[in-house]
N, C-alpha and C positions, 0 to 999 in steps of 0.2 A: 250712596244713600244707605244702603247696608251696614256699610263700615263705619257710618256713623251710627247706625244704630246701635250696635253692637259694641261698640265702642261705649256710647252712653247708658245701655241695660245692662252691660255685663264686664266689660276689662274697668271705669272708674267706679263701683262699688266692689270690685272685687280687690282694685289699688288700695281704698279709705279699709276696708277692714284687715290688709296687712298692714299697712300702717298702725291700724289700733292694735294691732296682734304685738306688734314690736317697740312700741310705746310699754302698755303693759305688762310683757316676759321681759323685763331689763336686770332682772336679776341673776345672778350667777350658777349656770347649771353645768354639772358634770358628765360628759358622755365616755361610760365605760364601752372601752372598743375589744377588751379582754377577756372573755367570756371564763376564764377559768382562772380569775386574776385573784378572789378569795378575799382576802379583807382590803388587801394596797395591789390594786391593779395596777400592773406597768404600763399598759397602753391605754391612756384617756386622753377626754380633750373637756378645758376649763373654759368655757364661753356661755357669752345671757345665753336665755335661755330660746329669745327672738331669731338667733341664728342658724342654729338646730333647728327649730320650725320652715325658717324661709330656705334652708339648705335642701330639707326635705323634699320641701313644695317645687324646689327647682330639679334635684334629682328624678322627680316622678315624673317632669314634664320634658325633663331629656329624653328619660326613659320608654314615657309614651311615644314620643314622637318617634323616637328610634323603632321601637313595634311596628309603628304604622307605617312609616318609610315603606321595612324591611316586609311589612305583608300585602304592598302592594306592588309589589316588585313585578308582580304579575301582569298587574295592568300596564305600568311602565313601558313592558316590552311590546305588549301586543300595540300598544301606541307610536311605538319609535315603527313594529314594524308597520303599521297603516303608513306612516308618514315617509315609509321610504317606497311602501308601495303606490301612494299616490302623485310621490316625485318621479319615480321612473314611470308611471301613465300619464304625466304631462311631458314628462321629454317625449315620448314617443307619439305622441299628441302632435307636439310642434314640429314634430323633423314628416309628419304623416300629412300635416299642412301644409308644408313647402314642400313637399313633393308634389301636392295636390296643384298647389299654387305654382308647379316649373310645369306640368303639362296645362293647364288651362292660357299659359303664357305663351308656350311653345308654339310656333305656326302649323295649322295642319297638316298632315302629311298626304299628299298627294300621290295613288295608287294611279298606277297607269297600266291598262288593259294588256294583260298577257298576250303576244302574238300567239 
């Protein structure tokens, strides 16, 4: 239900205005990569100008994610360790049942009066 909402508030208007973005910038833009390059930089790149924008928009979202990965790394672990603490409290759980369960099985034992 979510994912459709989100879906249709937010990722297909955010799709129609790339699209409009890249329709529009189809003309040919230069990105100087040379910072000291002076009048004929050596290192550029010749492409519309829509590529450079959707390049960007994808490098900040690698980017971002990568932050967020990497600042929750915290949480991660305190989660692996709950999950490993609450798998060894159900093994011992089970093997504390069957123990339970081989004395309630077991015949009583029968104490016979010391002479």
């Amino acid at each position: 239900m979510w994912r459709r909402l989100v879906l249709g508030l937010v990722i297909l208007p955010l799709a129609a205005l790339l699209v409009a973005l890249a329709v529009v910038n189809r003309k040919t833009a230069i990105l100087v990569l040379d910072p000291f390059g002076g009048v004929e930089p050596r290192l550029s790149l010749e492409a519309p100008l829509f590529l450079f924008l959707l390049g960007a928009f994808a490098l900040g979202l690698i980017v971002g994610g990568i932050a967020t990965w990497l600042s929750q790394g915290k949480w991660r672990r305190t989660a692996r360790a709950g999950a490993r603490e609450a798998r060894d409290l159900r093994r011992q759980t089970s093997r504390l049942e069957k123990e339970l369960e081989g004395l309630h099985s077991a015949p009583p034992r029968v104490r016979l009066p010391a002479d």
